[in-house]
C-alpha positions, 0 to 999 in steps of 0.5 A, a space after each residue: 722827077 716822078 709824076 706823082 712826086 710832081 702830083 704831090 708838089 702840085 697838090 701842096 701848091 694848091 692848096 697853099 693858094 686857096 686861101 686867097 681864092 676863098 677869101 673872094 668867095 672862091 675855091 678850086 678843086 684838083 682834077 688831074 696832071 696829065 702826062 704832057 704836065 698840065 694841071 687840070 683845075 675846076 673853079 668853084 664858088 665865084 670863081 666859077 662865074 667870074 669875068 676875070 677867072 681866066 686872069 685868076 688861071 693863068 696870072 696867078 694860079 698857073 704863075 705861081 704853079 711853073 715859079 714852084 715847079 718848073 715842070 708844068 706847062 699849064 694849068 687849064 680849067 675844066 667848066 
């Protein structure tokens, strides 16, 4: 599959998954997919500050991210 067609899958994937983000006071922003298939996010609202952030990352976001698109090797966050 063509990067930008794994873009746009991971585009929809995301903002499928705001809406539980949001209802915690949370959000996140799309960065960029690198080559190597990481998605590179920003967590804003509480999530940006929250403890339990990494767990939100890599249990939930990234979970789901590699169940839909079996192409993505992770998703990473940038501060």
């Amino acid at each position: 599959m063509e990067k930008e067609a794994i873009e746009k899958k991971v585009k929809n994937v995301l903002t499928q998954i705001e809406p539980y983000l949001k209802a915690d006071g949370g959000g996140l922003e799309y960065i960029r997919l690198d080559d190597d298939m990481t998605v590179w996010v920003k967590l804003t609202g509480h999530c940006a500050n929250c403890p339990h952030s990494t767990q939100t990352l890599k249990n939930g976001i990234e979970k789901t991210m590699k169940s839909v698109i079996p192409e993505i090797k992770a998703v990473e966050k940038i501060d």
